[in-house]
N, C-alpha and C positions, 0 to 999 in steps of 0.2 A: 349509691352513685350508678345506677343499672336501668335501663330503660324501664320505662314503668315504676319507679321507686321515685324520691323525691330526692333529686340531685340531678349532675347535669346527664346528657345523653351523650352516650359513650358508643362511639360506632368504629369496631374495631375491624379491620378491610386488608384485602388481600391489593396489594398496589397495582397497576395495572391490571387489572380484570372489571371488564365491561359488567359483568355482575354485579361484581361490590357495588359500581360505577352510577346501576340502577336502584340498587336498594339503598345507598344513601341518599339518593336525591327521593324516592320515596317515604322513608324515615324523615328526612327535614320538611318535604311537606307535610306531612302527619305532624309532625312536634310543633315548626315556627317556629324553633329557638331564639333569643333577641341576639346571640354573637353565635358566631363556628371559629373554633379551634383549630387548626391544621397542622398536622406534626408538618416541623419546617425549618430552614434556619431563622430566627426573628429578624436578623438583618434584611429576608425580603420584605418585613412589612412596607419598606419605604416605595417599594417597585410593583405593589398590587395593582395598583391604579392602572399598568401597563394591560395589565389582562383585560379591559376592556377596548382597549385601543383596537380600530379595526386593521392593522397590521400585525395583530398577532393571532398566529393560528399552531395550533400544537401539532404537530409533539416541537416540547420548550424547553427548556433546563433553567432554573436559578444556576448561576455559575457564582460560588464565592472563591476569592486568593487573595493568598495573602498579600497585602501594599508592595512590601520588601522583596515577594518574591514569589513571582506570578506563577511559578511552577507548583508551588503548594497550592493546589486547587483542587474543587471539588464540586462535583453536581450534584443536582436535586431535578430528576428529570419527570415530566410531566405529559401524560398524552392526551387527547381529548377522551378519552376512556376511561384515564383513571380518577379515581374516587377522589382525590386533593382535588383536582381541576374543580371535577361537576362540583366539590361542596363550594369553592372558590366562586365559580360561576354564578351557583345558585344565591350566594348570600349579597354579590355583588349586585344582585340582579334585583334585589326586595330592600336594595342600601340597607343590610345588615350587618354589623362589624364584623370584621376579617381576622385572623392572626394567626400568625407560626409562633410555634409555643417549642419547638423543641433547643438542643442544646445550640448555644449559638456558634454560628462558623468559626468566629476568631477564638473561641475555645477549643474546637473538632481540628481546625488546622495548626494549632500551636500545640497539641498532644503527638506525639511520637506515632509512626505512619501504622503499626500493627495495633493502637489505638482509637484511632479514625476512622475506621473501616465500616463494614456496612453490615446489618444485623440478619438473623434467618430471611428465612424466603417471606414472609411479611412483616421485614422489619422495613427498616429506612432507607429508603431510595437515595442516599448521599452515593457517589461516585469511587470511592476507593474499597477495596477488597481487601479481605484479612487471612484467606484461605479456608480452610474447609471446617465446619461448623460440626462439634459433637451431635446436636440433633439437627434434625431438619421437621421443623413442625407437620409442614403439609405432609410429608413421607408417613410421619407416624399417623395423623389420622386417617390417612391413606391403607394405612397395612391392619390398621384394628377394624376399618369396614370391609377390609376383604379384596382391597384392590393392592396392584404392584407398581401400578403408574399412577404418581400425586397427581400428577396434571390430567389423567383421564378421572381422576374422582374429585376433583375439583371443579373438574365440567361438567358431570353429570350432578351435582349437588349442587352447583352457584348458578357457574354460566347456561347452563340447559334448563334451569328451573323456568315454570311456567310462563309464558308470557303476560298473561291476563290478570287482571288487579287481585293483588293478595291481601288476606283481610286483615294481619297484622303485619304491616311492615317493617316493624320492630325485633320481629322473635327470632329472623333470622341471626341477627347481633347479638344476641342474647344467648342462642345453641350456642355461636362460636363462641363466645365470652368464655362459656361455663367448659367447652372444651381446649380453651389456651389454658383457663385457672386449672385445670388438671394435669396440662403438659408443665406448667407452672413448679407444680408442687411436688411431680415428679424431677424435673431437670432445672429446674432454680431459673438461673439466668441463660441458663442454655448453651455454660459456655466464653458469655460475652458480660463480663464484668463492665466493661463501659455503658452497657445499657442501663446500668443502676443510676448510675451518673445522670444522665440521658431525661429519664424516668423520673427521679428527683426534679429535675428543672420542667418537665410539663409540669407536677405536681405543683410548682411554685406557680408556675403562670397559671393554672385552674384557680386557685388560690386567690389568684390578685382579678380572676374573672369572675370569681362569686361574689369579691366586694363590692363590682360594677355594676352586675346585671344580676345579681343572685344567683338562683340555681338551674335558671333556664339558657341556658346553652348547651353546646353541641362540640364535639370533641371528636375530631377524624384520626384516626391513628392507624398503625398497622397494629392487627388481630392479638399480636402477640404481646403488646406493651398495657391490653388492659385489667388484667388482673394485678398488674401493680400499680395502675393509676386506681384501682379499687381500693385497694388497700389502703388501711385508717394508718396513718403513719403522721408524724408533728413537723410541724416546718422547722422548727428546730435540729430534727436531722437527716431532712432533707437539705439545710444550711449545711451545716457537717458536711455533707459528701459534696458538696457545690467546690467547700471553701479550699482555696491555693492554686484552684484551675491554672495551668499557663494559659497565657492570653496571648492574643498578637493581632494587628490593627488589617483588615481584611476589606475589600472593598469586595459589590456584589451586583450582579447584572442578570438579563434574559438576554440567553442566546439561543439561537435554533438546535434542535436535535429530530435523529432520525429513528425509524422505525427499526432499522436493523441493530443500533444501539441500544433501544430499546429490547433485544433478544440478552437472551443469557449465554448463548454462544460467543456474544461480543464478550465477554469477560463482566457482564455485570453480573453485581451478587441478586438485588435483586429483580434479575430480568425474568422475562418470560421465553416460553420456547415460540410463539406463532404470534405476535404483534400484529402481523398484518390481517390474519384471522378477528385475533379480539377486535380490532378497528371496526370487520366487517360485522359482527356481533352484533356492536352497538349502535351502529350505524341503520343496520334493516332495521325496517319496521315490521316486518310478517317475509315468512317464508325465508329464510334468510339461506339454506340450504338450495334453493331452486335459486335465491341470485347470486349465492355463488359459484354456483357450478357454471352459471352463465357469463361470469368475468374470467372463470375458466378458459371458455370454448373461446372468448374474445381475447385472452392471451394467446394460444394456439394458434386461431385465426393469423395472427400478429405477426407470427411464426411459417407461415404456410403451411400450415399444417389444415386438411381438410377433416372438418368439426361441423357441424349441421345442429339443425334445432332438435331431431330426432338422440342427435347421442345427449345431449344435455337431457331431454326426458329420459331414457332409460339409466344415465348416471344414476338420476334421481331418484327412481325405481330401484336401482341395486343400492345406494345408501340409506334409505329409508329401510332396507327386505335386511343389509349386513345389520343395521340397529337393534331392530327387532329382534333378530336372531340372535344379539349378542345380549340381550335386555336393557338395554338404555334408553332413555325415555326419548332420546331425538339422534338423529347423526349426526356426529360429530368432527371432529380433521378427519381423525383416522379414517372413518368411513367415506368420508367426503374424496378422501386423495386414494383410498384404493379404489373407488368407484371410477374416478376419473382418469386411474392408470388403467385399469382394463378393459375402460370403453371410447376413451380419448385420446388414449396411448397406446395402444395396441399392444398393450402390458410393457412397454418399455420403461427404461428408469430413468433415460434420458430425460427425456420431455416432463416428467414429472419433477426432476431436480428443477428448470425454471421453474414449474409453478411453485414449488415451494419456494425459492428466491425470491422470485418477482411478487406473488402473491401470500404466501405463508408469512415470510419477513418482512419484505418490503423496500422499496428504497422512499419512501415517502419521509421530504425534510421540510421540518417548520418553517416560520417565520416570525422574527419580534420586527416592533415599532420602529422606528428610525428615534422615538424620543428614547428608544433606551441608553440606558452608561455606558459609554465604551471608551476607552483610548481613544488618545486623537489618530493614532498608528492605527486605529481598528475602519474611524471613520475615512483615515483614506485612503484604504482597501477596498471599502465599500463603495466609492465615488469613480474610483478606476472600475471596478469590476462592473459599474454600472455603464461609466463611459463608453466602453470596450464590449457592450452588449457579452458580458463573460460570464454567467449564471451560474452563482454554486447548486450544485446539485447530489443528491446523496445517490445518486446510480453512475459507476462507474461508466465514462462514456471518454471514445477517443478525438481529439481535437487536430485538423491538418492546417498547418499554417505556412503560409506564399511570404518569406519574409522581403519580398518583392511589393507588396503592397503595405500601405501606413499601417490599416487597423490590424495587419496579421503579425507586422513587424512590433509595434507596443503589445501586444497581447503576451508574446514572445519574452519582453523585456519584461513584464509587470511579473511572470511566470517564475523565471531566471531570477529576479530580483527578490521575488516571495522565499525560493531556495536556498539564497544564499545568508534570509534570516531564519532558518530552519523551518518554515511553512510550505510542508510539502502536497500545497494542493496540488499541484502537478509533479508528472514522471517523465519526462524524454522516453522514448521509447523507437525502435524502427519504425522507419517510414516506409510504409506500404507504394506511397504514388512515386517512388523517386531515390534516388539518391543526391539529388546535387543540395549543395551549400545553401540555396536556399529555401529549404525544405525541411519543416519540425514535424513530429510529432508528437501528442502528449496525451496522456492517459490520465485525466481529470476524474476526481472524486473528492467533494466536501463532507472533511469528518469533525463533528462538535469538537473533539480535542486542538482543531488547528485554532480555534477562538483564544484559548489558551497560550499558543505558542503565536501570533499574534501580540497577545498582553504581554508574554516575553521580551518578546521583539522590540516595546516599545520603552524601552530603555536604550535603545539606538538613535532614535529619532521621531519626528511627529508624521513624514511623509514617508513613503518606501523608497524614495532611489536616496534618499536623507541618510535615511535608516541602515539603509543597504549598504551605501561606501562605509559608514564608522564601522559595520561591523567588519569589512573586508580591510582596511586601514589595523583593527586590532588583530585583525587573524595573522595580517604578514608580519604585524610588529611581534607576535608571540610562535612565531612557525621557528621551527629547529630542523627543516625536511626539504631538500630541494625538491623532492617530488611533493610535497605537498604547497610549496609555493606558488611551482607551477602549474599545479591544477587552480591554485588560489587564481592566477591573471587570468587562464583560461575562463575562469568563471566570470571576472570582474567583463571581459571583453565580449563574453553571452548576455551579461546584465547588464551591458551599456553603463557601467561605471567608469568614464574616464577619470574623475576626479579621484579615485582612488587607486588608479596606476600609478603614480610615483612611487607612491609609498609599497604599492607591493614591485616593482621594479628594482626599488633602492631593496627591497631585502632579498628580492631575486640575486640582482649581483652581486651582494654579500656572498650570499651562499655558496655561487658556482663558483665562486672566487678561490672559494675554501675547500672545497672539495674533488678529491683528487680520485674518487673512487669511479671507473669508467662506466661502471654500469649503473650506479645513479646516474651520471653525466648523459648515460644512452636515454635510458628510464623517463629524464626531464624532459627532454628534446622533442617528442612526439606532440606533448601539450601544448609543446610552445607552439610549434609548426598550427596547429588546430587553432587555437588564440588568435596567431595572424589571418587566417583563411577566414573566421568570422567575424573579427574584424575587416576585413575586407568589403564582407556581406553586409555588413552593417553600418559602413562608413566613417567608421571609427577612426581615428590616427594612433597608429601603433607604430610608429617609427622607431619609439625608442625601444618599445620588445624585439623588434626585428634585427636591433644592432643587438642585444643580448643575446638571442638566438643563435645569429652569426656567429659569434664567438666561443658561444657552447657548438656550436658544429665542427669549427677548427678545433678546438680543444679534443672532442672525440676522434676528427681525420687520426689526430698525432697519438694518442694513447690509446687508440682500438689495436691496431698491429701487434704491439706487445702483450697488450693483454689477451689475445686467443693464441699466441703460442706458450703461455706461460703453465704447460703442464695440466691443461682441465680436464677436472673428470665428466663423467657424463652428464650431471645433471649442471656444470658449469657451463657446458658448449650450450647444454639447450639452453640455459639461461639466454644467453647471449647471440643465441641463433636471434629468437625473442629479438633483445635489443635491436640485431641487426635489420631487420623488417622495417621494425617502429622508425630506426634512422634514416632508411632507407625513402622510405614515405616521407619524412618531415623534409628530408633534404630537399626531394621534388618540388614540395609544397615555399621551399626558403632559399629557390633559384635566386631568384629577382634580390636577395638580401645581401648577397656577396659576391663579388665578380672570382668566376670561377672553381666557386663550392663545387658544383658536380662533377666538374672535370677531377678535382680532387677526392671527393669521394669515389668517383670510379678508379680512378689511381689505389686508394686503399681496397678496395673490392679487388681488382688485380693481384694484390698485393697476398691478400689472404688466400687467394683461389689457386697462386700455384707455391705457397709455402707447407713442405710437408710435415713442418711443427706444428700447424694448424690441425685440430681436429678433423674428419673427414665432415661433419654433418656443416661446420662452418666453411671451410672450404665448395662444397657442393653448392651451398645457400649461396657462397659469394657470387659464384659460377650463373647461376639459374639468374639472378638476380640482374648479371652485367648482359645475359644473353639475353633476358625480358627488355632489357631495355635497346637494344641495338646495338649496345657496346663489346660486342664479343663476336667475332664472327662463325659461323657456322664448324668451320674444319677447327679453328682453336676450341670451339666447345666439346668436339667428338675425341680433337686430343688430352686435353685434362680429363675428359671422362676413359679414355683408354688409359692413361694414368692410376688414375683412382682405381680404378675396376682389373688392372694387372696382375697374375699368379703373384706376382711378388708384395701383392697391398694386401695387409691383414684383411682376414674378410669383415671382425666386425668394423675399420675404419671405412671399408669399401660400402658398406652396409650404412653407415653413417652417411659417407659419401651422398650415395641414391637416396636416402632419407630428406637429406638440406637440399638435392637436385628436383627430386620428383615429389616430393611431399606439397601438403596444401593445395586449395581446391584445385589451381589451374595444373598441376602437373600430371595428371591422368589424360589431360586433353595433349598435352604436349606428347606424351609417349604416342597418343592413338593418331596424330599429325606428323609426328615426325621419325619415318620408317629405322633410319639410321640410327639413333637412337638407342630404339626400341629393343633393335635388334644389337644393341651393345649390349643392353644389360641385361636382353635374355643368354645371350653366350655369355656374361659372368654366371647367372646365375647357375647355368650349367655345368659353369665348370668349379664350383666351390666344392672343395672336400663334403663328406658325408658330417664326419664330428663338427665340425667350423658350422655346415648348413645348420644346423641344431639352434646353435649359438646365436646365428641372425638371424633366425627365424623371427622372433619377436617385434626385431625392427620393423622387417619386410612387410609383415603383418600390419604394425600401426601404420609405416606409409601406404599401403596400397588397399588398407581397409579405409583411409579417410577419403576415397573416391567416391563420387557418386552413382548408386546403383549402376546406370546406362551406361559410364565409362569405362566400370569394370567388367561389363557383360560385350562392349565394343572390342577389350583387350584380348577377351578370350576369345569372342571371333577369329578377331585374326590372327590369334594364337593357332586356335585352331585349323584355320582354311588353309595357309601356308607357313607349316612348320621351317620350309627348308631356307625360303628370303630372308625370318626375320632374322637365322642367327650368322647375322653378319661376322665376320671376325673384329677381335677386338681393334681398332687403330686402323681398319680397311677406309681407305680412302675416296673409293668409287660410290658413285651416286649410285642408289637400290634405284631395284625396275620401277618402272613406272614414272621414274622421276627424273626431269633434265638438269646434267649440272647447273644453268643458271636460269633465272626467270626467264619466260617471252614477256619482251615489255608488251606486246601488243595487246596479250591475251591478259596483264595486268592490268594494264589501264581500261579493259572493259568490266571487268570483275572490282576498279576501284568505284568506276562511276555508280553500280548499282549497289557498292557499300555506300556511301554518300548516299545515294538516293536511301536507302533503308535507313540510315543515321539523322535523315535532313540535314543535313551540311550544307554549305552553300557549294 
């Protein structure tokens, strides 16, 4: 059964590599065989016909899961390089019969997961991994020719072999045949008992292809599986090892895949390290080194980076002269990418990292037919993302959307609503143009596994906003967490799910009903407040979360008070400093929800800012907090700070104190604007004991290290220029130089006009 012998042709192939890629379609023109064999799952034979379709263009995957449960799934992925494609292609292409011969999916997915897995570096391109393999075949022939890197002697031996017609194109299958049958013989299965399995079932389908077409056929396999498809062994126990398989009912489809999945970096077992290379390989027809260094210089270019026709030839020049010198018959990555760091790159290793991304790997993503299988959930993913002009793509790229306008507002929702069925084609991220409410940002990238999590998903529903409330209606009926509830309406009120607010509303109130713990209670509050605000943006009616809101607000007014005097240790106050922000924020945002929420929350902020039960870091926060807003006036804020900052206040609570006062971005600005201040808390600081100053030192540090460079080089200005103004006495009541006890309205109102003007205000 050996090329040249009388039995079928056995072309045993390294998967993805543009070599193989050529010499089996060389090999099948030489032979003609009347069928090809292709190690595969059999279940795609039903879906071959798709590979002619002119919407499908590789890199593809067979995707099989199983019916019951869409998460047991697995690929079978496929490039226009690798050797399954070309023999696929080629037999399609002379109406020669087709087939996958190896074990079938609903066998592969119904065996337990370190079963399934995927075989050496030329075994079986299925999707799941088993961890690390006793031998690695390439390695070994690699170390007995004398090389350290498989993939450099793999290139110089397959993919760098001659370009020009060889006069057998058979003997190359042949060397590797006879050099797997010796790795064979020394390491068995290598490891990987399921290959026996595996192995057994092509031998049965060769078997049932001799009876059809006799002995002229062709048999595409990885390298490694054919000294045991050589092997004289009886069907009989090859039966044997088939029989008692678990089974389980599997459906199977073409979906897109990408280049970078294609790498071995992504976690495939058997990937490669440079996809985007082999692509380019196979693709030249002559010279392929001068046109790549040429898509080089035109990524660069991309980049503005100034690259000329002159560095492209002497690249060329230096990887052709590193070849030579190193004895390899052509230049290869290596030579290619050092050539092009030290003449395009000005030996940097920046600009080199893109071209290996962009060009090495790749972001290049297929595409199948519209007649393939899919979900109806899958098809109407695909009818939005087309409606919505939304492109999946395998290059991570950032998306700004104006939920002010229709098509930016649905793009929004379809996003939101993919998330909330665990389809994380998108990521929220900061918005660069803006801060206001209605302004997203998302960090888009399509990866083959979201096909999968899609097929999941479609046990929810047929459409996505369908799909998306049942899931959000079972998440509230099975939540145990008021924080997690209320991230749940938050979310529903981003995906435009009203029809699944009652139900998360009726278990919201449950909950808050039930729980008595104030800093859940704090913790909840923030979400909800955000919930309303985009509902808002959105046009949403949230009336009834607004009255839930409401009531968790009250409910905090009344149990915050007690709870920060109740003896907290330090990492309790900062907990709850925490809280206090987040409430502080939602309350602002949950005016319009209760007549007279804020007037009562500043009442509780009072409350805390002069209670000396209170921690210093809570008390301080309360303080900062009622004076950012207008509610505290100027001489009451200098007096609680003479308070706090007293010979008689421990210094670490004084040290907390200025921690909850001056901590966070804006309080560096506030000390460098407000002389009086300033100069309180540089006289505590001078006047703290030697042993005590040790003690807060650490505080002092993390408040006044979280400033920004310039505010803390403004501090020591004027630290420095006049030592003797800032240090005011503690509780001194007089207005510092420079400064008049009250405003001039006059000189007010012309310094308000040119804010407005700088704001656009009306």
């Amino acid at each position: 059964m050996s090329p040249g012998a009388a039995g079928p042709l056995l072309l045993g192939v390294r998967h993805h590599g543009p070599g193989s890629a050529r010499a089996v379609r060389a090999a099948l023109d030489r032979a003609r065989p009347r069928a090809v064999l292709i190690e595969g799952p059999p279940e795609g034979d039903a879906l071959l016909a798709l590979a002619t379709e002119p919407g499908m263009r590789p890199p593809v995957a067979l995707l099989a899961h199983a019916a019951d449960d869409p998460g047991r799934a697995a690929f079978w992925p496929l490039a226009e390089f690798s050797p399954e494609w070309v023999a696929l292609r080629w037999a399609q292409a002379r109406d020669v019969p087709v087939r996958f011969v190896d074990l079938p999916a609903a066998h592969a997915l119904a065996a337990p997961e370190e079963e399934g897995a995927e075989e050496p570096g030329t075994g079986a391109p299925g999707a799941r991994a088993a961890g690390a393999l006793p031998v690695d075949p390439l390695a070994v022939l690699a170390q007995t020719a004398g090389y350290e890197d498989p993939e450099l002697w793999w290139e110089d031996v397959v993919e760098h072999r001659g370009g020009g017609a060889v006069r057998d194109p058979l003997a190359p299958f042949e060397a590797l045949a006879e050099a797997m049958g010796a790795l064979r013989e020394t390491y068995g299965d290598g490891g990987r008992p399921r290959d026996l399995v595996r192995e057994a079932h092509i031998r049965q389908r060769m078997r049932a292809a001799r009876r059809e077409f006799g002995a002229d056929y062709a048999v595409v396999c990885g390298a490694w599986h054919v000294p045991a498809l050589r092997a004289r062994t009886t069907a009989a126990a090859d039966r044997a090892l088939l029989a008692g398989l678990p089974r389980t009912r599997v459906e199977t489809t073409w979906v897109p895949w990408t280049h970078r999945r294609l790498a071995r970096a992504g976690g495939y077992g058997a990937g490669i390290t440079s996809p985007g290379w082999y692509a380019h390989l196979f693709a030249a027809r002559d010279r392929p080194v001068e046109r790549w260094l040429t898509r080089v210089a035109g990524l660069l270019r991309e980049e503005g980076r100034q690259v000329s026709s002159a560095h492209v030839i002497e690249a060329v020049r230096l990887a052709e002269t590193l070849a030579a010198v190193r004895g390899r018959p052509v230049a290869g990555l290596a030579e290619t990418l050092e050539a092009a760091r030290a003449v395009m790159c000005d030996g940097s290793d920046v600009p080199l990292a893109l071209i290996e991304d962009r060009l090495v790997v790749g972001d290049v993503l297929g595409e199948v037919p519209d007649a393939a299988p899919a979900v109806p959930l899958q098809r109407d993913v695909t009818r939005r993302q087309r409606s919505l002009r939304l492109k999946a793509e395998a290059r991570e790229r950032e998306l700004e959307l104006d939920l002010r306008k229709d098509t930016d507002a649905a793009r929004s929702l379809l996003l939101h609503r993919l998330r909330m069925l665990g389809v994380d084609w998108g990521v929220p991220t900061a918005s660069r143009g803006g801060t206001g409410t209605f302004r997203e940002t998302w960090r888009l990238r399509w990866e083959p596994e979201l096909s999968v999590r899609v097929a999941e998903a479609g046990i929810w529903g047929t459409t996505v906003p369908g799909a998306a409330t049942a899931r959000a209606e079972a998440e509230a009926a099975r939540a145990g967490d008021l924080g997690e509830v209320t991230a749940l309406a938050e979310r529903c009120l981003l995906a435009g799910l009203p029809e699944a607010l009652p139900a998360v509303l009726r278990a919201l109130a449950d909950l808050a009903a039930l729980d008595t713990d104030v800093a859940r209670l704090a913790g909840a509050l923030p979400a909800l407040a955000r919930s309303l605000r985009y509902g808002d943006v959105r046009g949403t009616d949230s009336a009834a979360l607004a009255t839930v809101a409401a009531g968790l607000a009250e409910r905090i007014c009344v149990a915050l008070p007690p709870a920060c005097a109740a003896g907290l240790d330090a990492d309790g106050a900062a907990e709850l400093r925490g809280h206090l922000d987040g409430v502080h924020g939602a309350v602002a945002l949950l005016a319009g929800a209760g007549e007279g929420l804020r007037e009562r929350w500043s009442a509780v902020l009072r409350k805390l800012a002069g209670r000396d039960t209170v921690p210093g870091l809570i008390r301080g926060r309360a303080v900062r907090l009622l004076l950012d807003d207008g509610r505290l006036p100027p001489e009451e804020t200098a007096r609680l700070m003479g308070l706090a900052l007293s010979p008689a206040a421990p210094p670490a609570d004084a040290a907390g104190w200025i921690e909850g006062f001056a901590g966070g971005g804006s309080g560096g600005t506030l000390l460098v604007h407000d002389e009086r201040l300033r100069g309180m808390v540089d006289a505590w600081l001078v006047a703290v004991p030697e042993r005590a100053f040790t003690d807060v030192l650490p505080l002092l540090r993390r408040t006044f290290g979280a400033y920004e460079p310039g505010v803390k080089r403004t501090l020591g200005e004027l630290a420095r220029r006049d030592p003797g103004i800032r240090r005011t006495p503690v509780g001194a009541g007089a207005a510092p130089e420079g400064f008049a006890p009250d405003l001039d309205p006059a000189r007010a109102d012309a310094a308000e006009q040119v804010a407005r003007l700088l704001l656009g205000a009306a």
